[in-house]
C-alpha positions as CSV (number, residue, x, y, z in Angstrom):
1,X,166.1,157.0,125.0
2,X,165.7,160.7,126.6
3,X,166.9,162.1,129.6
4,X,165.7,164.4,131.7
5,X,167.3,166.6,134.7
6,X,167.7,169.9,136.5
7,X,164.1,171.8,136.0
8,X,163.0,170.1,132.4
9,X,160.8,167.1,133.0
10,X,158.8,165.0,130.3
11,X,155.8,167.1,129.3
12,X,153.2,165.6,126.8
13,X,155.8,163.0,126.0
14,X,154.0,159.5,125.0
15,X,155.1,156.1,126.0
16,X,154.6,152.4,124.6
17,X,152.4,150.0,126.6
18,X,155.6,147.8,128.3
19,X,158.1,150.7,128.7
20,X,160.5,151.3,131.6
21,X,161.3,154.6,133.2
22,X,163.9,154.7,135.7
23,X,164.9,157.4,138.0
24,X,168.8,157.9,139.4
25,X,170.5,159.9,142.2
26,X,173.5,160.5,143.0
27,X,175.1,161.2,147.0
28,X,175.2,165.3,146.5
29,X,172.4,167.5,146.7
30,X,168.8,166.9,147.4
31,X,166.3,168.6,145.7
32,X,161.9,169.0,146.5
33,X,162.0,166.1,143.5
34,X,158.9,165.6,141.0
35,X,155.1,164.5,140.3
36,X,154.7,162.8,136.8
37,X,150.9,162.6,136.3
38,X,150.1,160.3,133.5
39,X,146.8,160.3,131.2
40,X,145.3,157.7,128.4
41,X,144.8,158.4,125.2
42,X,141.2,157.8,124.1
43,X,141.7,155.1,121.0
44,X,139.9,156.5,117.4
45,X,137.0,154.3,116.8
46,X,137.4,151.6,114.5
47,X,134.6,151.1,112.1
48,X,133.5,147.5,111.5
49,X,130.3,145.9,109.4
50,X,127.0,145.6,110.9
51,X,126.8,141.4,111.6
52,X,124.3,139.7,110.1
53,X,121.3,139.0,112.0
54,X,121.8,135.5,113.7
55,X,118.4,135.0,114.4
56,X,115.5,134.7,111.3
57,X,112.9,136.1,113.5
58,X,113.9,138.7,116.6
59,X,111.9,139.4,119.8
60,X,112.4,143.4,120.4
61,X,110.4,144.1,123.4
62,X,109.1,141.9,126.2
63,X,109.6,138.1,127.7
64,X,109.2,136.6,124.8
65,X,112.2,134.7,123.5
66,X,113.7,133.4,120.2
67,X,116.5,131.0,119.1
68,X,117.9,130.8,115.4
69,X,114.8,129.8,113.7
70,X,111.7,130.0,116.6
71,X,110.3,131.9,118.8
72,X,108.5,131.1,122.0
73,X,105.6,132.7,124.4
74,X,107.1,133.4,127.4
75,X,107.8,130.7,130.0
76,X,107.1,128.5,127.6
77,X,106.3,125.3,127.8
78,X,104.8,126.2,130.8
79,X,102.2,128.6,131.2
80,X,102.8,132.6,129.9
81,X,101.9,135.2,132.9
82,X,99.1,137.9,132.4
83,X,99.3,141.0,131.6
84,X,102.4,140.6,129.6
85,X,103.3,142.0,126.0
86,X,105.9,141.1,123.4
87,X,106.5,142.9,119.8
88,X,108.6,140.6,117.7
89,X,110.2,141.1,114.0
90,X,111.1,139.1,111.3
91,X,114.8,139.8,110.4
92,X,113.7,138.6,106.7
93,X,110.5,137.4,104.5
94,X,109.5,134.4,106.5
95,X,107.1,131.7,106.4
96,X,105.5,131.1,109.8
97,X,104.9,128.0,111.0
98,X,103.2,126.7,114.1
99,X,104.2,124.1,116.8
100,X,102.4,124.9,119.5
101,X,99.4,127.6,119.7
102,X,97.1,127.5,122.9
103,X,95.8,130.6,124.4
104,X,92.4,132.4,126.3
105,X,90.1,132.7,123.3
106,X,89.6,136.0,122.3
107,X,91.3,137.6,125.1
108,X,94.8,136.7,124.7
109,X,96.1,137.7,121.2
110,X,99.3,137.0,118.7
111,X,98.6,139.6,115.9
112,X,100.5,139.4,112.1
113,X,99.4,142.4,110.2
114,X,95.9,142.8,110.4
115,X,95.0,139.6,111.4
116,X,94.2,138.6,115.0
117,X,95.0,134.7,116.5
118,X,93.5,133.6,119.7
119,X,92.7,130.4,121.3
120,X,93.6,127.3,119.7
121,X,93.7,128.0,115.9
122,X,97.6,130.4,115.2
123,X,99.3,132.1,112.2
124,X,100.0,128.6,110.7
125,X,101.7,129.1,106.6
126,X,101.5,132.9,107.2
127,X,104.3,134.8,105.1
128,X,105.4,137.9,106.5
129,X,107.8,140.3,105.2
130,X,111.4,141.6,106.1
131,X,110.8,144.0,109.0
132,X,107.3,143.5,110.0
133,X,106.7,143.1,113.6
134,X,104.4,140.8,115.5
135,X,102.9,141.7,118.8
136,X,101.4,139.3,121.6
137,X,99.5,140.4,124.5
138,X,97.6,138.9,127.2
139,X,94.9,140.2,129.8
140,X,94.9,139.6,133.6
141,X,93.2,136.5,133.9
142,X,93.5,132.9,132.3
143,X,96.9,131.6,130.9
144,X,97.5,128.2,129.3
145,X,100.7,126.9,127.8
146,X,101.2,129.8,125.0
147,X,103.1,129.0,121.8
148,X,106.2,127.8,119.3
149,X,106.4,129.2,116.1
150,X,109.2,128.7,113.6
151,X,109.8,130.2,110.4
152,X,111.2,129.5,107.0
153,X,112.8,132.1,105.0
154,X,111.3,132.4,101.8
155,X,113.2,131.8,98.6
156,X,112.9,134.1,95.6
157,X,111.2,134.4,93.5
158,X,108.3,134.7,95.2
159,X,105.4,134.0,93.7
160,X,102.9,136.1,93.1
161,X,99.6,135.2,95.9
162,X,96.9,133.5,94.6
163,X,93.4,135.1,95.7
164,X,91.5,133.0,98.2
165,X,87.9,132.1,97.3
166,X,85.0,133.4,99.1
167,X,83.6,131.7,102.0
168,X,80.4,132.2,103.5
169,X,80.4,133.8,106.9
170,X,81.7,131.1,110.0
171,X,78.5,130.4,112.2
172,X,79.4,130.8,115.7
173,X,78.4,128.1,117.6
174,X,79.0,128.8,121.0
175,X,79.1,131.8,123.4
176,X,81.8,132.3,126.3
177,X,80.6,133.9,129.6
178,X,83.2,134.2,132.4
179,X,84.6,137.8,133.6
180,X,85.2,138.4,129.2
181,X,82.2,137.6,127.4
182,X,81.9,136.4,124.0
183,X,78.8,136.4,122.2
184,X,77.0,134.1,119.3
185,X,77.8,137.4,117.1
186,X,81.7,137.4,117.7
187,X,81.3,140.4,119.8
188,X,83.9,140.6,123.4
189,X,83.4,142.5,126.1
190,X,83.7,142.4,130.1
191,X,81.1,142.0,132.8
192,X,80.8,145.0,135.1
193,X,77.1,145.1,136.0
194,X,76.1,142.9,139.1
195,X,73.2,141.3,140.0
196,X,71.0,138.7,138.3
197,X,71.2,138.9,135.0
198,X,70.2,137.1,131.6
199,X,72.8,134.8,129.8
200,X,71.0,133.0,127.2
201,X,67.4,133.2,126.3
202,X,65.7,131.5,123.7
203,X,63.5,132.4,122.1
204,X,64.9,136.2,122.2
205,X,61.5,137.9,122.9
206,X,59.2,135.7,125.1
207,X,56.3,138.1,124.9
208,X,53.1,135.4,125.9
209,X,54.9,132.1,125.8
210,X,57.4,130.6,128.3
211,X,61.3,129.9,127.3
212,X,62.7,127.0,126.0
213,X,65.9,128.0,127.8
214,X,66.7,130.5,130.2
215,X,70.0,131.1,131.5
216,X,70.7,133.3,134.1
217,X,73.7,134.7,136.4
218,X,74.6,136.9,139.7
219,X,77.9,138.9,139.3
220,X,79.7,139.8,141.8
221,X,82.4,142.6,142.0
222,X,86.1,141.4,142.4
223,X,86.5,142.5,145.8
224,X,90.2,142.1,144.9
225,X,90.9,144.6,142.3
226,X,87.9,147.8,141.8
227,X,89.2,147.8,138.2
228,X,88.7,144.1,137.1
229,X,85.4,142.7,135.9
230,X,83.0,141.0,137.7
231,X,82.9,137.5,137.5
232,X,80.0,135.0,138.2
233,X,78.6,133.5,141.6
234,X,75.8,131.6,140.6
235,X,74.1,130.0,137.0
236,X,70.3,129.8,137.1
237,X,68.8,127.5,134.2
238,X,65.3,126.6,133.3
239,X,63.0,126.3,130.8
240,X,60.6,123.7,128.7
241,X,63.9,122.0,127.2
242,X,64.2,120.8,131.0
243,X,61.2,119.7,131.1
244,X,60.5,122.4,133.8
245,X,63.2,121.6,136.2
246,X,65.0,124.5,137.6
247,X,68.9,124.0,138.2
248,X,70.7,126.2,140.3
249,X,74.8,126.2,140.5
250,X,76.8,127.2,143.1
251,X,80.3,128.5,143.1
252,X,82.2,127.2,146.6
253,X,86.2,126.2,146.8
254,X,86.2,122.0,146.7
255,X,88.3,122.4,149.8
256,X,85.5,124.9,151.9
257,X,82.9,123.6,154.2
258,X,79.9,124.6,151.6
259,X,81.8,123.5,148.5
260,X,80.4,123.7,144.5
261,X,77.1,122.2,144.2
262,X,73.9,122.1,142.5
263,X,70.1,122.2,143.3
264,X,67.2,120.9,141.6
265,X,64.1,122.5,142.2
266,X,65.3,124.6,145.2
267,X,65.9,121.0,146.8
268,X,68.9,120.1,148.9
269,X,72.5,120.4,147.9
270,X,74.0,117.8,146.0
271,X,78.1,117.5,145.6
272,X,79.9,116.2,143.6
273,X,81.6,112.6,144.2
274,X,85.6,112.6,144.9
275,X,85.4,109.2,142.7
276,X,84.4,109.5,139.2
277,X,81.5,111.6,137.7
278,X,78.4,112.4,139.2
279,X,75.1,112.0,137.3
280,X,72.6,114.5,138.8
281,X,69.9,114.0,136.2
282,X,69.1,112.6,133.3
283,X,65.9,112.8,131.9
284,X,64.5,112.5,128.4
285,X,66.1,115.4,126.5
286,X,68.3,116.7,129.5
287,X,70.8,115.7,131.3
288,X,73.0,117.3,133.7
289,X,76.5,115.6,134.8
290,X,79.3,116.9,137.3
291,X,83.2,115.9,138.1
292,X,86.1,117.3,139.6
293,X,88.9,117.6,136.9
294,X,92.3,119.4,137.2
295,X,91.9,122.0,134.9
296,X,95.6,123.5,134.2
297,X,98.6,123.8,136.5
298,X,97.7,127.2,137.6
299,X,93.9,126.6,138.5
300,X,95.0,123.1,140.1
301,X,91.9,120.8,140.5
302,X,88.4,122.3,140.4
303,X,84.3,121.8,139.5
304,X,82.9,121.4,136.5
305,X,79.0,120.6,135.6
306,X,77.8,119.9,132.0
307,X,74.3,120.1,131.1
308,X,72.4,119.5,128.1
309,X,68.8,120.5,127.0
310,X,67.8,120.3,123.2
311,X,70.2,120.8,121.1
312,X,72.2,123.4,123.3
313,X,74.9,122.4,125.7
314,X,75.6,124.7,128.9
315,X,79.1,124.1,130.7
316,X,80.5,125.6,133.8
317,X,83.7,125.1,135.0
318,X,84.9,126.8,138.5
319,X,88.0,128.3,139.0
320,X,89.4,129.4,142.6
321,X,92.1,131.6,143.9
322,X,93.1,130.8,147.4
323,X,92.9,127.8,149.6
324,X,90.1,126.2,151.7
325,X,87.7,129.1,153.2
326,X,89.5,132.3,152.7
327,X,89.5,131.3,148.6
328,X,87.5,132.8,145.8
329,X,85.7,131.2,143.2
330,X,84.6,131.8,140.8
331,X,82.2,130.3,137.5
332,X,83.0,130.2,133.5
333,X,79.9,129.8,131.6
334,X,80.2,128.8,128.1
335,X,76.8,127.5,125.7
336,X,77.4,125.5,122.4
337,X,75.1,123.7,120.1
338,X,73.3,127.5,119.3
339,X,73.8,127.2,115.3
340,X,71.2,124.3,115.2
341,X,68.6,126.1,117.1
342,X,65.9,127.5,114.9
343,X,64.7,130.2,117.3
344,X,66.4,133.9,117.9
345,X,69.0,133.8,120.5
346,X,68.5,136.4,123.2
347,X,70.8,137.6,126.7
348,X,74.2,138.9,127.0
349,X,75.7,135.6,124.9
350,X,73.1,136.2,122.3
351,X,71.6,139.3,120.4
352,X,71.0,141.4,123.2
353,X,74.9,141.8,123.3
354,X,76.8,144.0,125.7
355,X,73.6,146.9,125.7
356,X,73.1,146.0,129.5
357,X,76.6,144.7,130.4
358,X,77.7,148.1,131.9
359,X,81.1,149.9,132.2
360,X,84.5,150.1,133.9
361,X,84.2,152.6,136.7
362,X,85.6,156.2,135.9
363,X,88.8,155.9,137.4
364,X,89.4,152.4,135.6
């Protein structure tokens, strides 16, 4: 113990976590007294081993989220949100494997490497190796349920890869036409030119005989948002594999006092029944059916027509922001059944491409 009186007080002297200091006086003199101040020694850091990682595969950046062995899109298994990103990396060589894969086609992607997964088919058997990150991004429109993949760490040895054989080229046998257009050639791009414009044609070059199938659109701007693509208001279709007929479909909420219908021949407007399906034609060679279906959770229930002539198939499904009459809706055009047909495939889903799609404004 030390003791300390008179003008010599205990400067710099350390104490014990627990210790008692006691202060005495006696009856004589009073003195001014003393201020002890008192200050913590910082601790020297103590090094320890860098943990192993706890999870196989590790999400880095974004929603995205991962347990021991999985990892999952983000709200998952409900729908992910747009415009969201995620980079991901496997803590070791890993085996993916795929529970769950549904996303937009083409629009929404889960990239490994080099490779690209979209839509329904993922990264299923994929090997990846220790360190390699995985991104996922999605666009502003059109969510579905997202994905669950797992992953198996791979045991050595490895073996070494056997080369896969050559395939011929996959045919593409539809297009996609909403807001992001794919085409029969695999090319993407966004709508941004308005106006009535050609779809599908076939054959590509009409020059002195009529079409078999004529597709055509207005696009509208996205009053909404200047910087997002147009999207479609109407569907025009006719030619020969209609024997003639002219269809015209019309985007309006369900829930609106001019809601989605169809013409034929610039006739009256014909809805579709609450009850069941709803033939509106069907001719030798053509056909054209309708029904309200509940598309996905975010959508809700909406329109959807399906028309066949030949061997193609034309489906539009609506899709409306809003309720009642201050909504906005809006049409997805998709055409399959194109690999059978002999002719040349012409309009924004065929040859012809994105050459007359036009471009984001400047400031976009």
């Amino acid at each position: 113990d030390q003791l300390f009186s008179g003008h010599t007080g205990p400067d710099d002297v350390a104490v014990e976590v627990g210790s008692q200091i006691s202060w005495v006086s006696d009856g004589a003199n009073q003195e001014t007294g003393w201020h002890i101040c008192a200050t913590v020694p910082t601790p020297m850091p103590t090094s320890s081993p860098t943990p192993s990682p706890t999870s196989a595969i590790l999400v880095l950046e974004g929603p995205c989220y991962n347990d021991a062995t999985c990892v999952y899109s983000p709200n998952y298994p409900s729908d992910y949100g747009s415009n969201q990103a995620c980079a991901i990396q496997a803590q070791m060589e890993l085996t993916l494997h795929v529970s769950t894969f549904a996303t937009e086609n083409a629009f929404d992607l889960f990239k490994v490497g080099n490779a690209v997964y979209s839509g329904m088919v993922g990264p299923d058997m994929v090997t990846v190796d220790t360190g390699s990150v995985i991104t996922w991004s999605t666009d502003y429109s059109t969510n579905h349920q997202g994905w669950m993949i797992c992953s198996q760490e791979v045991e050595p040895p490895t073996p070494e890869p056997t080369q896969a054989p050559q395939t011929e080229p996959t045919i593409i046998t539809s297009a996609i036409g909403d807001p992001h257009v794919s085409s029969i050639t695999g090319e993407t791009f966004d709508l941004w030119r308005t106006g009535w414009s050609t779809f599908v044609q076939i054959p590509q070059h009409l020059e002195e005989i009529s079409a078999k199938l004529l597709v055509r659109g207005e696009v509208r701007p996205y009053a909404r948002d200047p910087c997002a693509p147009a999207f479609l208001d109407q569907v025009h279709i006719n030619g020969s594999w209609l024997r003639d007929n002219e269809i015209t479909v019309h985007a309006g909420s369900i829930e609106s006092s001019l809601p989605f219908h169809i013409t034929i021949n610039g006739g009256a407007p014909l809805f579709l029944d609450t009850d069941g399906g709803t033939t509106f034609m069907n001719e030798s060679g053509s056909s054209i059916r309708g029904w309200i279906a509940a598309e996905d959770d975010l959508w809700g229930t909406d329109a959807r027509v399906q028309l066949n002539a030949g061997d193609a198939q034309v489906d539009i499904v609506q899709r409306t922001e809003g309720r009642g009459e201050e909504s906005n809706s809006m049409l997805d055009l998709s055409v399959s059944g194109l690999a059978v047909v002999l002719d040349t495939v012409g309009g924004w889903l065929g040859l012809d491409g994105s050459q007359h799609a036009g471009q984001a404004p400047p400031e976009c």
